[in-house]
C-alpha positions in Angstrom: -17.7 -33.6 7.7 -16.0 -31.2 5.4 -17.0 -27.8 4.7 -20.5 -26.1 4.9 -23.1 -26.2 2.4 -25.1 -24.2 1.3 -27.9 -25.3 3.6 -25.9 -24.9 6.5 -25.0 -21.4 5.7 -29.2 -20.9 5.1 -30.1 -22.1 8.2 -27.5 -19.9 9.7 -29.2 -16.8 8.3 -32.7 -17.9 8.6 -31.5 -18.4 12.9 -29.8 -14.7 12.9 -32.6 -13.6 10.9 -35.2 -14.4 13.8 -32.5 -13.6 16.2 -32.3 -9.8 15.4 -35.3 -9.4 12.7 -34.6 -8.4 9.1 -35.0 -4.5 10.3 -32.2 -4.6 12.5 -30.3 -6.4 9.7 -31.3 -4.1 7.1 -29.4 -1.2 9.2 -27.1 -2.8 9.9 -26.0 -3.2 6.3 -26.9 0.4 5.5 -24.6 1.4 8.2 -21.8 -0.5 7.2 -21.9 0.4 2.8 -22.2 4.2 4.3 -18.9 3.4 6.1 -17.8 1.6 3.1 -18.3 4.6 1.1 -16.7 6.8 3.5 -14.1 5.5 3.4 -13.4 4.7 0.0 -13.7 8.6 -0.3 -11.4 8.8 2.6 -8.8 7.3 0.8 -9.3 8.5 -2.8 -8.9 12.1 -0.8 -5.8 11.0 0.6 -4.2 10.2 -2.5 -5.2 12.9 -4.0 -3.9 14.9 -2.0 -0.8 13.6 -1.6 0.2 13.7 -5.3 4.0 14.5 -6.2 3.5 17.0 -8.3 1.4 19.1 -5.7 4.3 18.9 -2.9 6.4 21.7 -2.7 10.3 20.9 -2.8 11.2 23.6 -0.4 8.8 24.5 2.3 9.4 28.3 3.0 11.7 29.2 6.0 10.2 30.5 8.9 11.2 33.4 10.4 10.8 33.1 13.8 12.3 35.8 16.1 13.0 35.6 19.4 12.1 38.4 22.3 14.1 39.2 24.9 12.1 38.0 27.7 12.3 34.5 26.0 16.1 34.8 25.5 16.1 35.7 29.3 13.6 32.5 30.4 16.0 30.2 28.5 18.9 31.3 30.1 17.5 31.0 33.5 
């Protein structure tokens, strides 16, 4: 009464098989090694772009003005 054997674990997939046919399966697994793949990409992306040596120290000061009718909104 220990673990599964391998003919448990065949008789398994031989059920699921008939359950949802080996077409079903079959997309299923395409579907999911796509997604895989994505993202693996996903992240390789990421870290590339998030490299030290690509970050600026100082991100440049914006120069934001202010107009007169905001100054006289924010004081109301």
């Amino acid at each position: 009464m220990g673990g599964f054997s391998i003919w448990h674990w065949l008789v398994v997939l031989v059920i699921v098989a008939l359950i949802f046919g080996t077409k079903k399966l079959r997309n299923i697994g395409e579907d999911m090694g796509s997604a895989i793949k994505s993202f693996r990409k996903g992240m390789q992306d990421g870290d590339e772009s998030a490299k030290p040596s690509e970050l600026k120290a100082d991100p440049p000061a914006s120069s934001h003005t202010v107009n007169e009718s905001d100054k006289d909104r924010v004081e109301r």
